[in-house]
C-alpha positions in Angstrom: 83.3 26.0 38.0 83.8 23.5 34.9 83.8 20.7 37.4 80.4 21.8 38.9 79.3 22.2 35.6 79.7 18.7 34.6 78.3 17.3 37.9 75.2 19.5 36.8 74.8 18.1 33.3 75.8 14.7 34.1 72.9 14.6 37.2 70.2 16.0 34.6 70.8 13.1 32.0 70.7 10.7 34.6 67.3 12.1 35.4 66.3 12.5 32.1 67.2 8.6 31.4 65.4 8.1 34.4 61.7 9.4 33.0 62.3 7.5 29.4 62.7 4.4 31.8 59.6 5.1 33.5 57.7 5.7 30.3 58.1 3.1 28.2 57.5 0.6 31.6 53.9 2.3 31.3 54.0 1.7 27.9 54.7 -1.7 27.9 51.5 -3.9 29.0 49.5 -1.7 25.9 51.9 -2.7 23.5 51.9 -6.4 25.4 48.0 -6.6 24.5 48.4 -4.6 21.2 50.8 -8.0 20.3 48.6 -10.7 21.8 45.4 -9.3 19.9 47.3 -9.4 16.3 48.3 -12.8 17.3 45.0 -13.7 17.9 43.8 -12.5 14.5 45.7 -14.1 13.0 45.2 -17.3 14.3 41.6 -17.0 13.8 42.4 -16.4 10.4 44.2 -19.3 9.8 41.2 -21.1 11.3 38.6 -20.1 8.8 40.1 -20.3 5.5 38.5 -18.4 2.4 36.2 -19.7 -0.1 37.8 -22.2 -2.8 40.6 -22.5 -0.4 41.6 -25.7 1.5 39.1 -27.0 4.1 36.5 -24.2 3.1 32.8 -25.4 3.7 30.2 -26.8 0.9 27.6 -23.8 0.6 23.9 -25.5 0.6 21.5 -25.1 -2.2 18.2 -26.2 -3.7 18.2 -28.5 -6.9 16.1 -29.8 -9.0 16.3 -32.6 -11.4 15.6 -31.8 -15.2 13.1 -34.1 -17.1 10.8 -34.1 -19.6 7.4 -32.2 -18.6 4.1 -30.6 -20.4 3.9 -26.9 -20.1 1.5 -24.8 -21.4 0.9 -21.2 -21.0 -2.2 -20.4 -19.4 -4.7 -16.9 -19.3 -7.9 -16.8 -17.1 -11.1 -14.1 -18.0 -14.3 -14.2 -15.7 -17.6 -14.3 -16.8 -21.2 -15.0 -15.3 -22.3 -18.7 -15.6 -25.7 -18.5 -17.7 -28.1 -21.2 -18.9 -27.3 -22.9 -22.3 -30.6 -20.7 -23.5 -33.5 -18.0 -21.6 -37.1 -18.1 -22.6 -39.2 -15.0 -22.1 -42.7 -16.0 -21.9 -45.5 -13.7 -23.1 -49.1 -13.2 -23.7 -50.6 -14.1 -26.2 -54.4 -12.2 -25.9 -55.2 -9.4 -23.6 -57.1 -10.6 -20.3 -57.0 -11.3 -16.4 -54.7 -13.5 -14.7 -57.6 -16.1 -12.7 -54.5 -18.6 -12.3 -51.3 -18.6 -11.0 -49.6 -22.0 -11.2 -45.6 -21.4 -10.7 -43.5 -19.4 -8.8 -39.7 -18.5 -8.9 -36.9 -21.4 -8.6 -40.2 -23.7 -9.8 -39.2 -26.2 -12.2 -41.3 -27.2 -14.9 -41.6 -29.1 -18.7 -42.2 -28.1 -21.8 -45.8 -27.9 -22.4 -46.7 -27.6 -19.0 -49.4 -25.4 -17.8 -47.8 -22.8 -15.4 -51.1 -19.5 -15.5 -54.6 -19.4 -17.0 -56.0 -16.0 -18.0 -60.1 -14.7 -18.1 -61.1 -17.7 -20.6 -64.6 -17.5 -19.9 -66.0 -15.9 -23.1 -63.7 -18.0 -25.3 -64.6 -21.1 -24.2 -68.1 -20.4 -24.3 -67.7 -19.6 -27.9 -66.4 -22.4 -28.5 -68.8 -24.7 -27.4 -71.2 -22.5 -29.3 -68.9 -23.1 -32.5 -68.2 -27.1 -31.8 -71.9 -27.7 -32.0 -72.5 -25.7 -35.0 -70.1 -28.0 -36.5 -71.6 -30.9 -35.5 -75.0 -29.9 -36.7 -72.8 -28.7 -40.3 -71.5 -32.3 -40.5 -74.3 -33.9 -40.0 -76.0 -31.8 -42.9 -73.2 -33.1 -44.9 -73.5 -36.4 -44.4 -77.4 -36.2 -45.6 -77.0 -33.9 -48.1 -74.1 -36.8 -49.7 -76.4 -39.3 -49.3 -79.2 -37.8 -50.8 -76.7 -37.1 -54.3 -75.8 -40.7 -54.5 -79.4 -41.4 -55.0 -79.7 -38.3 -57.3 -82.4 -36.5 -54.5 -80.7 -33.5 -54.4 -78.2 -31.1 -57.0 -74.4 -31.1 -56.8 -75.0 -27.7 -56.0 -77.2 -28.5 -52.8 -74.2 -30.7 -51.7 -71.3 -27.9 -52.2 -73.3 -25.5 -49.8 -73.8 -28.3 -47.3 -69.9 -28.8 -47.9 -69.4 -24.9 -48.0 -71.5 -24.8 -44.5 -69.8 -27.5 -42.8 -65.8 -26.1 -43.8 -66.8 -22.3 -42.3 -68.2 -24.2 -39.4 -64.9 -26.4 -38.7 -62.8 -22.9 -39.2 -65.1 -21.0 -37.0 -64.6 -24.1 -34.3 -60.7 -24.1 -34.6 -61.0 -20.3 -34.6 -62.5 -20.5 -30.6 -60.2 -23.1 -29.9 -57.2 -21.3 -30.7 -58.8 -18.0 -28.7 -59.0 -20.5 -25.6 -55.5 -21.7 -26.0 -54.2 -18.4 -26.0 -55.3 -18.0 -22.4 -54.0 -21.1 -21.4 -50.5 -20.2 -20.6 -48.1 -23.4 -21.0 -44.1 -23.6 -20.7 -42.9 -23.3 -24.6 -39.3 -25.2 -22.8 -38.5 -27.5 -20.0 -36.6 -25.5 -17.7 -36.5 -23.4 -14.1 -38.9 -20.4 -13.7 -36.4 -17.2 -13.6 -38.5 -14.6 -13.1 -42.6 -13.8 -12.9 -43.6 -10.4 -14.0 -47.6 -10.5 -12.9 -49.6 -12.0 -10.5 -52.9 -13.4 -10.0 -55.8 -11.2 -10.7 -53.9 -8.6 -12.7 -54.5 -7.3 -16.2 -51.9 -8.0 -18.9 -52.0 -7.3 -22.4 -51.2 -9.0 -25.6 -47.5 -9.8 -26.0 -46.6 -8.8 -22.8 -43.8 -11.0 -20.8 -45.3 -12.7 -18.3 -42.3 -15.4 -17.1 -38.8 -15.7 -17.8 -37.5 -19.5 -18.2 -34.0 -20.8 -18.1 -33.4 -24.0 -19.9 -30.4 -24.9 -17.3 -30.2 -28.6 -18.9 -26.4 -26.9 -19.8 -24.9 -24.2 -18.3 -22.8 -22.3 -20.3 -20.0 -19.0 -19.6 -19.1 -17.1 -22.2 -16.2 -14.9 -22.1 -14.6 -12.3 -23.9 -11.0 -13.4 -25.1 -8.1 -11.3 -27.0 -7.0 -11.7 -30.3 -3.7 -12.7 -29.6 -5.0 -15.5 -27.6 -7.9 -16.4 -29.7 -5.8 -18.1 -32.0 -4.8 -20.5 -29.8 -8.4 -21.8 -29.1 -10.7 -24.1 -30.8 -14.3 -25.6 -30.3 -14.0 -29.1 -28.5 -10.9 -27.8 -26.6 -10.9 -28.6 -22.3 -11.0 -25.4 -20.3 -10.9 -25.2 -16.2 -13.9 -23.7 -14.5 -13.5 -22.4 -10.7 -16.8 -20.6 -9.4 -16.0 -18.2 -6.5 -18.9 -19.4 -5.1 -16.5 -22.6 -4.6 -13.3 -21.6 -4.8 -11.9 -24.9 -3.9 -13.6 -26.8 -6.6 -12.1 -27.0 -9.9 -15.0 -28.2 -12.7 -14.4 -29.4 -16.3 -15.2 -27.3 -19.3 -15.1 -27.4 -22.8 -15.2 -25.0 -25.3 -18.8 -25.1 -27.4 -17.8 -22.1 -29.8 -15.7 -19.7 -30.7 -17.6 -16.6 -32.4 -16.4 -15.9 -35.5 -15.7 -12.1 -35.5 -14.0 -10.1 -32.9 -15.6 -6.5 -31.7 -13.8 -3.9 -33.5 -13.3 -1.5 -30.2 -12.2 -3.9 -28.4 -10.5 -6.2 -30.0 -12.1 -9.5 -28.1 -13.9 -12.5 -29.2 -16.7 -14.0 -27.7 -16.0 -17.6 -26.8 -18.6 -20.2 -25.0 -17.5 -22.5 -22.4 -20.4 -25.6 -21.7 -19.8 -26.7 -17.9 -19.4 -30.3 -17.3 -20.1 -32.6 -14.8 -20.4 -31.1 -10.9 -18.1 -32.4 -8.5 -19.8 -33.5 -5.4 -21.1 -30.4 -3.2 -21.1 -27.7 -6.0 -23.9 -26.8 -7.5 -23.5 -24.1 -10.0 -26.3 -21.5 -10.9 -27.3 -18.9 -13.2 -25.2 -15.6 -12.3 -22.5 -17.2 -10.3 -18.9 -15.3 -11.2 -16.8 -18.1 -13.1 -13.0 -18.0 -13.6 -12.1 -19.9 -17.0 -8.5 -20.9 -17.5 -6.9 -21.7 -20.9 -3.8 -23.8 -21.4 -2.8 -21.9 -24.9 1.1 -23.1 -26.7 0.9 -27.1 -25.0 4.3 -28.1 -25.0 4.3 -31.9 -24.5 7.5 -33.6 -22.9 10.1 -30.5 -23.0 12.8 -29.7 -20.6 12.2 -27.6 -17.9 13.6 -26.0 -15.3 12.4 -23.4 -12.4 11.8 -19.9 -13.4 14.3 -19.5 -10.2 17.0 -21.8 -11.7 17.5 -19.3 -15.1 20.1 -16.5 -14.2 21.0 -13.8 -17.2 24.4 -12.3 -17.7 24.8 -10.1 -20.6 21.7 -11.2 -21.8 22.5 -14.2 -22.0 20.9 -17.1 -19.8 22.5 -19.3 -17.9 22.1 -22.1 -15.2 24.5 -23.8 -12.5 24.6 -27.1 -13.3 25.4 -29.5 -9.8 28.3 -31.9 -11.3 29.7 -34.1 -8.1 29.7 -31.4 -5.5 30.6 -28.4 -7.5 29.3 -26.0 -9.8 29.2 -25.6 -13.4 27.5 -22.5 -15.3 26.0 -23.8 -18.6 24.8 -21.6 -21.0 21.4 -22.4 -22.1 18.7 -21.3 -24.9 15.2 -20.6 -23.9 11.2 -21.1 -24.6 8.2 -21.4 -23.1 7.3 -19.3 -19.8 4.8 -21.3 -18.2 3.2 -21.2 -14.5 6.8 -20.6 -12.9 8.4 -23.1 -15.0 10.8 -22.2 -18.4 11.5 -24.5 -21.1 15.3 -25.2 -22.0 15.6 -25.7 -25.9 19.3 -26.3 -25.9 22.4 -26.6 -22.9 20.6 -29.2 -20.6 20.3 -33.0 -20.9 17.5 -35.0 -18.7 18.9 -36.3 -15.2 21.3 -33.3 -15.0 20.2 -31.3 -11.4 20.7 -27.2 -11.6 20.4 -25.1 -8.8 16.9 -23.6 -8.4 17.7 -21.5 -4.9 20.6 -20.2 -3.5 22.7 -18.7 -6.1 23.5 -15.7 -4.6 27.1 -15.1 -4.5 28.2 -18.4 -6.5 30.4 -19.1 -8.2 32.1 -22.0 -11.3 33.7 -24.4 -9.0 31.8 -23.9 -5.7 31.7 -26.3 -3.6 28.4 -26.8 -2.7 25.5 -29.8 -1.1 22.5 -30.1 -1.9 19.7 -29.6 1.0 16.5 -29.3 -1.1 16.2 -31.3 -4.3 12.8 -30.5 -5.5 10.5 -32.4 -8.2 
């Protein structure tokens, strides 16, 4: 029995050796693939080496060269062009309109007849009045040559004097009556507007025409406080007319008002508009966009807006020395149109990276793909 026994146990660990066998046989071609995959990692690994390491690849970035440039900080308000001065036109008598000489867009000149009312009665009256003052001038005459042969009194010759001054009055009087329904153009200018037409009724004083003296257009614009300061008459300003928007037209400032409106804190300032550039032709009501250049800063350092990184509230820049990086601390002024002056940490020629700083670092090697003006 102990034999058996034996044979028993010593046939169920050869069995049992048998199935570990056969396992890890199964086993082997994962664990051969597990092995050749690590090795591969690894290899690849060793083919890309990490940044700042040995053979690791310059990074490409955008630089620009600092040099002196003029920077100014700019604000634009909108305002309708207008003429340098508007003329209303009015009656002066009551009476018909017989004449109607001008219409809108009409240019005309100072002086220039442009309606006639009803003058009828008034120039009647003063032919009437002209020849009593001929007849009153020609007693005059007589009556002085009769006193300097002692014919007549001295007071005969004060009521021919009397006679002929109320005559001359009573002419000028007519004349003046006439004029007033002769209407004239009081400035040279462009007819704006025309409030009556012919064979209407208007009365005295009423406007009649509206004149635009357009021999200088002018914008005026309201203007903070804060940036007011920074103005002055005589000073250039840039027109664009959104009737043009490509065209860019010279301005200077006529005036600056001397008081600012107490609600609102602004300050009417006048703009004169120079000379057209070919094509444009500006007029009354056209939207203008005026642009100041306020704080000129003439021949500064500066640098993109891009190229000014802060840390800890403090700025900084990478500076391109060779074909690595250096962060310089720098000090800061103007902001102006995407550009910021440097005050201190930079010296002309030096190039700092103005694109492309994500994820650099002192020391990076780096080339430079974009170097910018």
């Amino acid at each position: 029995m102990a034999d058996r026994r034996l044979r028993v146990e010593g046939a169920a660990a050869e069995i049992s050796m048998t199935l570990t066998v056969l396992k890890v046989a199964r086993l082997a071609p994962a664990a051969l693939l597990a092995l050749l995959a690590l090795g591969c990692s690894r290899g690849g690994a060793q083919s890309n080496p990490g940044r700042g390491g040995p053979g690791s690849q310059a990074i490409p970035v955008a630089a620009v060269e600092t040099r002196p440039r003029d920077l100014a900080r700019t604000v634009t308000v909108i305002g309708p062009v207008e003429p340098i001065r508007s003329v209303s036109v009015n009656a002066l008598t009551s009476g018909t309109v017989m004449r109607m000489l001008v219409q809108e867009g009409d240019r005309v000149r100072a002086g220039q007849l442009i309606a006639g009312l009803d003058g009828r009665e008034a120039a009647a009256q003063l032919e009437r009045a002209r020849a009593v003052l001929a007849n009153a001038e020609a007693a005059l005459r007589r009556a002085e040559e009769l006193k300097t042969r002692n014919i007549i009194a001295d007071a005969e010759l004060e009521t021919a004097r009397s006679t002929f001054e109320i005559a001359r009055a009573d002419a000028e009087l007519w004349r003046t009556r006439y004029a007033f329904t002769q209407i004239t153009a009081p400035v040279s200018g462009v007819i704006t507007a025309k409030r009556v037409e012919r064979g209407g009724a208007v009365s005295s004083n009423q406007s009649m025409f509206e004149i635009a003296d357009d021999s200088l257009l002018v914008v005026r614009v309201q203007v903070s406080e804060l940036d007011v300061v920074h103005l002055a008459a005589g000073s250039e300003a840039t027109v664009q007319l959104d009737a043009y928007p490509g065209a860019r037209i010279e301005g200077r400032i006529r005036r600056v008002f001397p008081s600012a409106d107490p609600a609102s804190r602004l300050v009417p300032v006048e703009i004169g508009l120079g000379r057209m550039p070919p094509g444009v032709h500006a007029r009354p009501g056209f939207l203008a966009r005026i642009e100041f250049a306020l704080d000129r800063r003439r021949g500064v350092l500066g640098v993109p807006a891009s190229a000014v990184q802060v840390s800890d509230g403090a700025p900084f820049v990478y500076v391109v020395s060779g074909d690595t990086l250096i962060r310089r601390p720098v000090e800061t002024g103007l902001t102006a149109a995407g550009w910021i002056e440097v005050t201190r940490g930079l010296e002309a020629g030096e190039r700092v990276v103005s694109s492309g700083q994500m994820n650099l670092r002192p020391g990076t090697l780096v080339r430079i793909s974009d170097k910018q003006q």
